[in-house]
C-alpha positions in Angstrom: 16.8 -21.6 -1.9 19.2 -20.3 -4.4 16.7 -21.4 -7.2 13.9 -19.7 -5.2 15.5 -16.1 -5.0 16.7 -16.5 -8.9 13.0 -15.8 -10.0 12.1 -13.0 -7.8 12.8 -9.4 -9.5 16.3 -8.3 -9.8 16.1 -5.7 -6.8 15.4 -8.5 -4.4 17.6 -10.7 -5.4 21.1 -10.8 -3.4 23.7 -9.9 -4.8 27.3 -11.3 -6.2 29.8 -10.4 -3.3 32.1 -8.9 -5.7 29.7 -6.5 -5.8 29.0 -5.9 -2.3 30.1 -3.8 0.5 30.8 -5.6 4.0 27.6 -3.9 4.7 25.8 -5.0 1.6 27.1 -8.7 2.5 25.8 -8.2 6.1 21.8 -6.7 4.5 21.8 -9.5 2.0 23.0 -12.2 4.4 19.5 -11.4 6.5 17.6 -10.6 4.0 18.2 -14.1 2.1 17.7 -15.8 5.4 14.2 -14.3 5.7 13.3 -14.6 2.3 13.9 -18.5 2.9 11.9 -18.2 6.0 15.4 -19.6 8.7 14.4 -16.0 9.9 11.2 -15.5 11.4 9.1 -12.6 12.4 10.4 -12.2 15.8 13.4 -14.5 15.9 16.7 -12.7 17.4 19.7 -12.1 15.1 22.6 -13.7 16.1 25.1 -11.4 18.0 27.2 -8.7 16.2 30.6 -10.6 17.0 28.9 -13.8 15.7 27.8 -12.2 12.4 31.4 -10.7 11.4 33.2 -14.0 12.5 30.3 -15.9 9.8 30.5 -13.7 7.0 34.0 -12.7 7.4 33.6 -8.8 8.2 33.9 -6.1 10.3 31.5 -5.7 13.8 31.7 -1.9 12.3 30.3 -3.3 8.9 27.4 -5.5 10.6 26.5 -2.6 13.0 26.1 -0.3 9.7 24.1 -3.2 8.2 22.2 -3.0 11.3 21.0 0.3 11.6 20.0 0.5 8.0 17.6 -2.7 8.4 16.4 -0.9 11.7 15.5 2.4 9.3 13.2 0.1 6.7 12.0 -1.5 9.2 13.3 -5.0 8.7 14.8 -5.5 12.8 14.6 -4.3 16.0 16.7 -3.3 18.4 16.1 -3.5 22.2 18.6 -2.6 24.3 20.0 -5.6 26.6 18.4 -7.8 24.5 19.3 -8.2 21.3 18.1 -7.8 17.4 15.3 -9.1 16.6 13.2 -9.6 12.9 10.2 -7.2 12.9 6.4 -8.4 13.0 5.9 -7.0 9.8 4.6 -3.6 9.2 3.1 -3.3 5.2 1.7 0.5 5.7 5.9 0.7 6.7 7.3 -1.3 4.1 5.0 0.3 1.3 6.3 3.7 1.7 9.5 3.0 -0.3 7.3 1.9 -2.9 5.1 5.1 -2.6 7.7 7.6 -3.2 9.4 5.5 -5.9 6.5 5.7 -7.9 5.8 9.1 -7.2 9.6 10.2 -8.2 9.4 7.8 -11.5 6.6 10.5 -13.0 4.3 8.4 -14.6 1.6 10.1 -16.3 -2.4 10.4 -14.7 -3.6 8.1 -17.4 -0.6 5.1 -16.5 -1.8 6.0 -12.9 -5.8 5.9 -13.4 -5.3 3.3 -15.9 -3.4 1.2 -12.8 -6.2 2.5 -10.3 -8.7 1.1 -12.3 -7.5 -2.7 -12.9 -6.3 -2.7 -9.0 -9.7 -1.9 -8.1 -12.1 -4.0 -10.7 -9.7 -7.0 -10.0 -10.2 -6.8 -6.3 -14.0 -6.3 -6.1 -14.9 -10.1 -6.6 -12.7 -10.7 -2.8 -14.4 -7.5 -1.5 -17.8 -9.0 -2.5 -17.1 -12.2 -0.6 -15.8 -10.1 2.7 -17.6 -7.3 3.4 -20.7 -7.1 5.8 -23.8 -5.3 5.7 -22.7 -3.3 8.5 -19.5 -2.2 6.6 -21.9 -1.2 3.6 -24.0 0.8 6.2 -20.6 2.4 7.1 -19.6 3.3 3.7 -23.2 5.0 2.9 -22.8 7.2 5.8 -19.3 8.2 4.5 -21.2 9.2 1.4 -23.9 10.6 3.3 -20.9 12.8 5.2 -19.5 14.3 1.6 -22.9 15.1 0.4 -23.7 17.3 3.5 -20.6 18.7 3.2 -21.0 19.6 -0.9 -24.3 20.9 0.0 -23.3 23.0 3.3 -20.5 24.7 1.6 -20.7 28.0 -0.4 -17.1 27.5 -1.6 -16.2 24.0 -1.8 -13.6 22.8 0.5 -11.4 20.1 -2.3 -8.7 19.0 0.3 -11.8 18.3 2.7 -13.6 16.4 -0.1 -10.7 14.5 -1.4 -10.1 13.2 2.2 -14.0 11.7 2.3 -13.5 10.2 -1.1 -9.7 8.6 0.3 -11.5 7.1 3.4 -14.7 5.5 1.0 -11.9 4.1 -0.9 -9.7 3.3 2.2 -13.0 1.5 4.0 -13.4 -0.6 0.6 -9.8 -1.7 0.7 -10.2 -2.8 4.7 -13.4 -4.8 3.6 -11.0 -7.4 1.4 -9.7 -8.4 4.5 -6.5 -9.0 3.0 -3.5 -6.1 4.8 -1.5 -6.0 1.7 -3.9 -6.0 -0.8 -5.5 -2.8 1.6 -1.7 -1.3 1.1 -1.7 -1.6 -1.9 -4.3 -0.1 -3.1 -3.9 3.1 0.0 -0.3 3.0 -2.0 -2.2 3.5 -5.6 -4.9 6.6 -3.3 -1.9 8.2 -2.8 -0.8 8.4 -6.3 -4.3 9.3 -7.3 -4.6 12.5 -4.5 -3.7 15.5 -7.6 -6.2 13.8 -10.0 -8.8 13.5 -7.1 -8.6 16.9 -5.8 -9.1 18.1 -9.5 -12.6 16.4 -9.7 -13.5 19.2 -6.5 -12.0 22.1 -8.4 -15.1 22.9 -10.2 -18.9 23.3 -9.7 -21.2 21.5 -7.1 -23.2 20.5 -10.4 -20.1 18.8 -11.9 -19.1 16.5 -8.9 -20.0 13.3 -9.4 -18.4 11.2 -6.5 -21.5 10.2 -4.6 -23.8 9.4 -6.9 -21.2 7.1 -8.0 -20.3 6.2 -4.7 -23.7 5.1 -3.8 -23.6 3.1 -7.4 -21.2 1.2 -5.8 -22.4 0.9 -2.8 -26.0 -0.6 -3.7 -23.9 -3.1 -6.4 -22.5 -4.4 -3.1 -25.5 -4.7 -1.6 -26.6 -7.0 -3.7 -23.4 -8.9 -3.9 -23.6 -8.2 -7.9 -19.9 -8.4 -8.9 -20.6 -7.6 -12.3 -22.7 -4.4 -11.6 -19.3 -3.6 -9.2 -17.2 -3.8 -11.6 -19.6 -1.8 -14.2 -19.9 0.8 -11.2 -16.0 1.8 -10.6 -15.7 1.3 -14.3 -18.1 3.9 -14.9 -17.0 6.0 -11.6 -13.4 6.3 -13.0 -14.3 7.4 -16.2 -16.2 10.0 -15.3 -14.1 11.0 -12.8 -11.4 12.0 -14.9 -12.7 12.4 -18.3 -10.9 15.7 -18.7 
C-alpha cells in the first residue's frame, strides 16, 4: 500500500508524522485507509475513543479531524449512529479543484488550450454513448439560443452563455462517465469570462450555433474525425480575438 500511495501526486500522499498535527495524523489515517480501499463507501468509522487509543491522540484531535472530513465531504455524520465514509459526490469533491484553478490565474489561452484537448480527447467515448434521442435533445438546445439571438433587440450574454454551458453540459452527460462529466463542467466554469465575451458583440458575429449544429450532425453520423474537426474549428473561432 505504501508503494501504491508513493506514486500518486505529492498532495495526496500522507504525510511524515513529524510533520503532522494530531489532526493531520487522524485525516491522513482515513484518508490512506480509503485510498487502499479497507474503507468503503459507506462503511462506519470506528468510534472516536477507538481512533485516539489507535493512533495515539487526543478524542479532541480526532473530533477536529472529523469535522473537517465532514466539510469536504469525505464522512458523515448521523447522530446515534456513527461516522460513516460518504457515497461519493464528484460535482462536491471538484469544487476544491474549481477554485484552485481559478485562484492560480492561468491565462485564457492555458485555459482554452486545456478546453480544447479535454474536449477533442473525449469525443471518441461520447460517440460510442450518446443516443439519437440525446442528439434530438442537444439540437433543440441549439434551436432554444437561436430563438433567443433572433428575439432579442439587445442581446442577453449571461442568458446566452448559460444555453451554450448546458449544450456543453448535455455533451459531457452523454460520455456516460460522472467524472469525466465533472471534469469537463470543472473546465465550463473556467471558460464562463471567455464565453460571455463571444455574446458581447453583434448578432452577425455569434457563431455558437452554427457551430453547435456542426457538431451536432458530426455526431449524427458517428464521424469522430468530423467531431473532432468541428470543436476544433468551434474553439478557434470562438475566441480568435
Amino acid at each position: 500500500m505504501q508503494d501504491f500511495l508513493y506514486f500518486l501526486p505529492k498532495i495526496f500522499r500522507p504525510q511524515t508524522k513529524l510533520r503532522l498535527s494530531a489532526k493531520d495524523i487522524v485525516i491522513n489515517h482515513v484518508k490512506s485507509k480509503i485510498l487502499s480501499r479497507e474503507l468503503l463507501p459507506g462503511d462506519k468509522l470506528p468510534i472516536e475513543d477507538k481512533l485516539a487509543e489507535q493512533l495515539q491522540v487526543g478524542r479532541g484531535s480526532v473530533r477536529e479531524a472529523i469535522k473537517v472530513l465532514q466539510s469536504i465531504g469525505v464522512v458523515d455524520i448521523k447522530r446515534g449512529s456513527g461516522t460513516f465514509v460518504t457515497q461519493g459526490d464528484i460535482s462536491k469533491a471538484l469544487e476544491p479543484l474549481l477554485f484552485s484553478v481559478i485562484l492560480s490565474q492561468l491565462s485564457e489561452d492555458q485555459i482554452i488550450e486545456l478546453r480544447f484537448m479535454f474536449e477533442t480527447a473525449i469525443f471518441e467515448n461520447i460517440i460510442n454513448n450518446i443516443s439519437e434521442k440525446q442528439i434530438d435533445s442537444l439540437e433543440s438546445q441549439i434551436n432554444t439560443m437561436q430563438k433567443e439571438i433572433e428575439s432579442s433587440e439587445d442581446l442577453d450574454a449571461q442568458r446566452l452563455v448559460e444555453l451554450d454551458f448546458d449544450f456543453h453540459a448535455s455533451l459531457a452527460e452523454a460520455a456516460d462517465n460522472p467524472l469525466v462529466e465533472g471534469l469537463y463542467r470543472v473546465i465550463l466554469c473556467l471558460s464562463f469570462p471567455f464565453m460571455k465575451q463571444d455574446y458581447a458583440g453583434a448578432k452577425s458575429e455569434i457563431t455558437a450555433v452554427s457551430n453547435h449544429r456542426m457538431i451536432c450532425a458530426a455526431l449524427r453520423a458517428r464521424d469522430i474525425n468530423k467531431a473532432k474537426e468541428s470543436i476544433s474549428y468551434s474553439m478557434w473561432h470562438s475566441h480568435k480575438h
